[in-house]
Every structure is written in C-alpha cells, then in structure tokens.
C-alpha positions as CSV (number, residue, x, y, z in Angstrom):
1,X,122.4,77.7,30.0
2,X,119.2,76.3,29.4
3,X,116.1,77.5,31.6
4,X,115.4,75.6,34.6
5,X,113.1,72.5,33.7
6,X,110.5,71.5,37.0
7,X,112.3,69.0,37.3
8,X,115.4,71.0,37.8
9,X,113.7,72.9,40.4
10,X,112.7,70.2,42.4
11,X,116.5,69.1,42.8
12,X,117.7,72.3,43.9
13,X,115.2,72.3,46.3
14,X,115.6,69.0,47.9
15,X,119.5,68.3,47.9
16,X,120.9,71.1,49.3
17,X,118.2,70.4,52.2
18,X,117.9,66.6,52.5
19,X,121.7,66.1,51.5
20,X,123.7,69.3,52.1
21,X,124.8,69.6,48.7
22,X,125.6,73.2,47.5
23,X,126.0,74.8,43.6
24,X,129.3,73.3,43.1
25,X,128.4,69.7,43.9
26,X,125.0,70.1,41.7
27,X,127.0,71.6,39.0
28,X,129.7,68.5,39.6
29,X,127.2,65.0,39.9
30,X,124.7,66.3,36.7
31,X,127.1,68.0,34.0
32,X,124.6,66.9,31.4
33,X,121.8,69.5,32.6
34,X,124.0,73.2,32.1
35,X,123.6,74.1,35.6
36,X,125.4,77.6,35.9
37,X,126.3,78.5,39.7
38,X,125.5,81.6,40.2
39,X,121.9,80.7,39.0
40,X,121.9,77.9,41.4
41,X,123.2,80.4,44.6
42,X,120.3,83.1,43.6
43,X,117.8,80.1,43.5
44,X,119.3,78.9,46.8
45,X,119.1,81.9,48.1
46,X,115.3,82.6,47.2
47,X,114.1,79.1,48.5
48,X,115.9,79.6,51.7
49,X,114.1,82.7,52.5
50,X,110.6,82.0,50.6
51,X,110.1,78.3,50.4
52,X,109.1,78.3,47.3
53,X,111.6,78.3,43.9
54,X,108.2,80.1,42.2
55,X,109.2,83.0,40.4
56,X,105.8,84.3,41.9
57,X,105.5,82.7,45.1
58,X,102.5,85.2,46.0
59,X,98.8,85.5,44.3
60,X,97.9,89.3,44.2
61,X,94.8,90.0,46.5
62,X,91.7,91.2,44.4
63,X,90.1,94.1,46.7
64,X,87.7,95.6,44.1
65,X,84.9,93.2,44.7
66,X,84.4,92.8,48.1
67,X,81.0,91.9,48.9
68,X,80.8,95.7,50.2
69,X,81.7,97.5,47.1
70,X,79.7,95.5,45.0
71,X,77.2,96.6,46.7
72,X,77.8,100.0,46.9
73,X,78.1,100.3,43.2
74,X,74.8,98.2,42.5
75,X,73.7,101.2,45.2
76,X,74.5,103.8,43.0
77,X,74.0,102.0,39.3
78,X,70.3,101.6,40.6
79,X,70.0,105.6,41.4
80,X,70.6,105.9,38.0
81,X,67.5,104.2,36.6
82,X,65.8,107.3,36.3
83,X,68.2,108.7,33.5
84,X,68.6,105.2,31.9
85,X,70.5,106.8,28.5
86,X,73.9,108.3,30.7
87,X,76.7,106.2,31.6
88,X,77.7,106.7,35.1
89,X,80.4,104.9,35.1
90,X,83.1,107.8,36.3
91,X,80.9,109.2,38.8
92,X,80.7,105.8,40.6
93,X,83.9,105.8,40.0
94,X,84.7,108.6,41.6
95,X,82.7,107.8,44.5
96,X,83.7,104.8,45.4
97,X,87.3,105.3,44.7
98,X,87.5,101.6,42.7
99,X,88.9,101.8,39.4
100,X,87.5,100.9,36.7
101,X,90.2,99.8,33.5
102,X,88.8,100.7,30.3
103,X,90.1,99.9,27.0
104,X,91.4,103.2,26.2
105,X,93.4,103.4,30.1
C-alpha cells in the first residue's frame, strides 16, 4: 500500500462520520487508491479518540525560555563580567537546572 495522500486522510475522516461508512466500504467504493483495512481501523481508531488523523497531533511545549529563566541566566551571565575570559556556561547550567545541548551532547 501506498502511504496515505491528504487527500486520503480527509476521506477517512469525513465518511465514516458524515456517512457511516467503515474500512470495508472505503476499501469497496475507491479500489483504485490501495486502501489496506487494518490501516484504515488504526486511523479510525486514532481520529475517534484525537480528532486529528496527524501523526503528531500535539506541538511540544518549549519551557527553557520562559521570560523567568531568561532572566535568571542574563542574572548570572552578567556576574560573570568580571572574569570575562571563562565560560560559564555549566555553572549556570547547573544552577538553573536548564539544559543546555552542545554539539558534543
């Protein structure tokens, strides 16, 4: 089976909800699109309880930069000014508990 265009999507969403169709009447009124069934169940299945047939239907939060820790680290990278030749970078780190993703991590 071929993967699932948009427009494939759109029509497993809408006719098993507007019309009542299930897998085996998709599969049976478009034979020229590969449907499989147990693809269209499991997608059935995931819009049903989601809403969504996204494979990520959620954005990840970004908690690092809060207004509050950005702060907190432009705190602590101006205490550094006096020993301007020293990365601090772990030590902030460390204090703030945020971590940072290096190239070597």
């Amino acid at each position: 089976m071929a993967p699932l265009t948009d427009d494939d999507r759109v029509l497993i969403r809408i006719l098993p909800r507007d019309k009542g169709f299930n897998s085996f009447q998709m599969i049976k009124d478009f034979p020229n699109r590969g449907l499989n069934r147990s693809t269209l169940n499991c997608l059935i299945k995931k819009i049903d309880a989601t809403g969504t047939s996204n494979s990520k239907p959620y954005e990840r939060i970004r908690t690092a930069r809060t207004p509050a820790n950005i702060a907190r680290v432009s705190e602590l990278i101006c205490n550094q000014d006096n020993d301007p030749s020293t990365s601090k970078s772990r030590e902030i780190q460390c204090k703030t508990g945020i971590r940072c993703i290096a190239k070597d991590d």
